[in-house]
C-alpha positions in Angstrom: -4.0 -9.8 -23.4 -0.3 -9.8 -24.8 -2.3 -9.6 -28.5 -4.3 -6.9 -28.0 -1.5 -5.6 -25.9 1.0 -5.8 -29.4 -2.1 -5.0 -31.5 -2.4 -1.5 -29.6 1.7 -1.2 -30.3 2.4 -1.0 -26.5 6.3 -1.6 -26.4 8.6 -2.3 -23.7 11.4 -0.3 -22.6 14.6 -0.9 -23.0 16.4 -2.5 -19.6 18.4 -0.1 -17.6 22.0 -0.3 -19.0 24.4 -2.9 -17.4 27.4 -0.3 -18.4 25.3 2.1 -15.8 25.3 0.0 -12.6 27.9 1.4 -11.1 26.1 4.7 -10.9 23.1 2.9 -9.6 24.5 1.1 -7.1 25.9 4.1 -5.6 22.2 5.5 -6.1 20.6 2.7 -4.1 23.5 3.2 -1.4 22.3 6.6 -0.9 18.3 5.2 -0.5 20.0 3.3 2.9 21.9 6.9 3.9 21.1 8.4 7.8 20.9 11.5 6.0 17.5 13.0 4.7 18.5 14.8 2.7 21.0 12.1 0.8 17.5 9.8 0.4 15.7 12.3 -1.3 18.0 13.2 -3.7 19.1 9.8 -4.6 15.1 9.0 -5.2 15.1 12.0 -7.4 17.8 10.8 -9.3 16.9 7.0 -9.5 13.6 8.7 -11.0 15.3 11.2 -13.2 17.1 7.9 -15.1 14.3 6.3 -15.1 16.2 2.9 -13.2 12.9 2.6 -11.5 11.1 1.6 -14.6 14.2 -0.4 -16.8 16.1 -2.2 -13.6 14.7 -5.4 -12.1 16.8 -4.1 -9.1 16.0 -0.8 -8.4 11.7 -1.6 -9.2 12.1 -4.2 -6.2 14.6 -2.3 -3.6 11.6 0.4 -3.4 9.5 -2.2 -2.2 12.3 -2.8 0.5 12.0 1.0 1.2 8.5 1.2 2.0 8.9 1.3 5.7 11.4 4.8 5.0 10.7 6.7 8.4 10.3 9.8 6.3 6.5 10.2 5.7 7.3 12.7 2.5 10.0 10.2 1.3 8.0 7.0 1.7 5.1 9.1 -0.5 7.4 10.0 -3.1 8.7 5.7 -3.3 5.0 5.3 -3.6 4.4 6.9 -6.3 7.2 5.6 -8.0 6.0 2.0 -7.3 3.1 2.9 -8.7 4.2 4.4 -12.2 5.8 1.2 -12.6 2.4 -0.8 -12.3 0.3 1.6 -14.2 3.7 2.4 -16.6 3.8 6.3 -17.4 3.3 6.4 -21.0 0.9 5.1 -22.9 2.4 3.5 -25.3 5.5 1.7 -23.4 5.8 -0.3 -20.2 8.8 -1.5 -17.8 10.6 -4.3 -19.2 9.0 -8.0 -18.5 12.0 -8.5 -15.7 11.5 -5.1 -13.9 7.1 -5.8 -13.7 7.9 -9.1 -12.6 11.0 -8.5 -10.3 8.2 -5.7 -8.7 5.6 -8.4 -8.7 7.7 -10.8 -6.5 8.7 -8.1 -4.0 5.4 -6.7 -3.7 3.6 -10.1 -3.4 6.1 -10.6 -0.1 5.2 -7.9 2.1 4.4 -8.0 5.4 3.0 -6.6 8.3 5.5 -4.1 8.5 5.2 -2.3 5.0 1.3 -2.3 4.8 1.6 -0.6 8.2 3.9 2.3 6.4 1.0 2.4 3.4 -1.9 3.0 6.2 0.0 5.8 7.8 0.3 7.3 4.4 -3.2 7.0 4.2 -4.0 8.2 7.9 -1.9 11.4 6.8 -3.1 12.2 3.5 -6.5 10.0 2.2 -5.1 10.9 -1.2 -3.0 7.8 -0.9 -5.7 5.0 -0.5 -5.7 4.5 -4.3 -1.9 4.2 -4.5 -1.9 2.2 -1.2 -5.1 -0.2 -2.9 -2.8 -0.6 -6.0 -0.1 -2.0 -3.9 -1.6 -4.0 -1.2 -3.7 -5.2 -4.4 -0.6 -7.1 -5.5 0.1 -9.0 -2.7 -2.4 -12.4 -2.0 -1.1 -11.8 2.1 -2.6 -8.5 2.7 -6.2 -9.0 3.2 -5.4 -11.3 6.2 -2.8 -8.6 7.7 -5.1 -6.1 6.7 -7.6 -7.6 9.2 -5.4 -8.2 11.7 -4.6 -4.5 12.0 -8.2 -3.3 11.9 -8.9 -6.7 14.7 -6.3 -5.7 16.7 -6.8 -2.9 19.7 -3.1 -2.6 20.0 -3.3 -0.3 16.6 -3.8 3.3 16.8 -7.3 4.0 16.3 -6.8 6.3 12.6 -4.8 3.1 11.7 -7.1 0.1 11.9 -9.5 2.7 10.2 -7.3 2.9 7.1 -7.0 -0.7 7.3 -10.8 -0.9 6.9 -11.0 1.5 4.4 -8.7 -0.6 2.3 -10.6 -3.7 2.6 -13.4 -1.9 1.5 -11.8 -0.1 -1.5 -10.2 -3.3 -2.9 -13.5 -5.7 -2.1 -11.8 -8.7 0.5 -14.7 -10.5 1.0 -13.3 -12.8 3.1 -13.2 -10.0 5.5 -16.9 -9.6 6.0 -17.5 -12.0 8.9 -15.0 -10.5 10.9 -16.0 -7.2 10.3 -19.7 -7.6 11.5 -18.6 -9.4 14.6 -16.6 -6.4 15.5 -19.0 -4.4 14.8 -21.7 -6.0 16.7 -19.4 -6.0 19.9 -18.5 -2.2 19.4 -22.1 -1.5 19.0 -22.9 -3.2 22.3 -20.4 -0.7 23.9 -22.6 1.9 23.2 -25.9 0.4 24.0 -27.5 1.4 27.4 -26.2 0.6 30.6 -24.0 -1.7 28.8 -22.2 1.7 28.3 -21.7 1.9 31.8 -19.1 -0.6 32.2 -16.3 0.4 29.8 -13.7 2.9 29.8 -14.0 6.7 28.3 -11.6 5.3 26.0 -12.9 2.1 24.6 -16.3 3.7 23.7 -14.0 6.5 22.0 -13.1 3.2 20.2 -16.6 2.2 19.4 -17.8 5.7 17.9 -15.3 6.3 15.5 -14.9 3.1 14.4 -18.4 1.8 13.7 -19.3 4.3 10.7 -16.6 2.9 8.8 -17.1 -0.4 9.7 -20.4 0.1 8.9 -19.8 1.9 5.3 -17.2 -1.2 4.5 -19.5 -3.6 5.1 -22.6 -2.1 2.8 -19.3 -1.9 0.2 -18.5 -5.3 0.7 -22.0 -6.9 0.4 -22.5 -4.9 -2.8 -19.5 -6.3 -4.4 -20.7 -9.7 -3.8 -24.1 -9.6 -5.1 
């Protein structure tokens, strides 16, 4: 790949300047402000001199920011994550240090940060793709994934984005689980079996079983 990848002429930035760190420090100090407004104009400038793409540091301290309690925030550090997977231009790419730096913080996530990336999704579906591109990074994710989407502690619209994802990205180690929930949902709503649950769990069982239902035609296709 590296060939065809110097045969094409693809070139690597040049690292963020050490003579500049200073000035991104205070940057990354402002990502941890109480303020609002402070965080989004520290992303912007982060962004604006391009640290997120040339320093190791600043690529992996938006992973750490993930969980930013600001919804329009936490989609604007997405986005920035993502340009430094899919690298903006053409022709040039983040540093080797900064992709694998990113690489290492994204393949640590937990439970925590892929809950941030399914409320982005629940919000705007816009974002499964750059939530997939993410949680496609870490090995960890499919078994959180299904965790969430097992767990009836999870708001509803949540484990649904968490089964859309599995879908989307193809964990196939997912499909067992996915069919005996949706066997047990579907007996919720069978008959007199009906009878014996709560308004709210058979709310559970309609809204959820399309999906379940669409994820699991996806993931049998991508295994044949």
């Amino acid at each position: 790949m590296m060939l065809q990848q110097d045969f094409l002429g693809i070139q690597d930035l040049e690292e963020f300047s050490t003579g500049r760190s200073a000035e991104l420090l205070l940057t990354l100090e402002d990502l941890l402000s109480a303020d609002d407004e402070i965080r989004h104009e520290a992303l912007y400038r982060l962004c604006e001199i391009d640290a997120h793409r040339r320093s190791p540091l600043a690529a992996s301290f938006l992973v750490y920011r993930l969980f930013e309690q600001d919804l329009a925030l936490r989609a604007r550090i997405v986005h920035a994550i993502c340009d430094v997977i899919k690298g903006r231009d053409l022709f040039k790419r983040p540093p080797a240090k900064v992709r694998e730096s990113l690489h290492h913080a994204l393949r640590a996530i937990g439970e925590r940060e892929v809950h941030s990336l399914l409320e982005l999704i629940h919000e705007d579906h816009d974002f499964l793709d750059p939530a997939c591109l993410l949680l496609n990074q870490c090995s960890r994710s499919g078994e959180i994934l299904v965790k969430v989407l097992n767990c009836s502690d999870y708001p509803i619209p949540i484990r649904i984005a968490s089964c859309e994802v599995i879908g989307e990205i193809g964990f196939l180690e997912a499909e067992h689980v996915i069919e005996t929930l949706e066997k047990r949902l579907s007996d919720r709503t069978t008959g007199q079996l009906s009878m014996a649950f709560a308004p709210r769990a058979l709310e559970e069982a309609k809204e959820m079983i399309p999906i379940l239902r669409r994820t699991l035609d996806a993931l049998r296709e991508a295994s044949m």
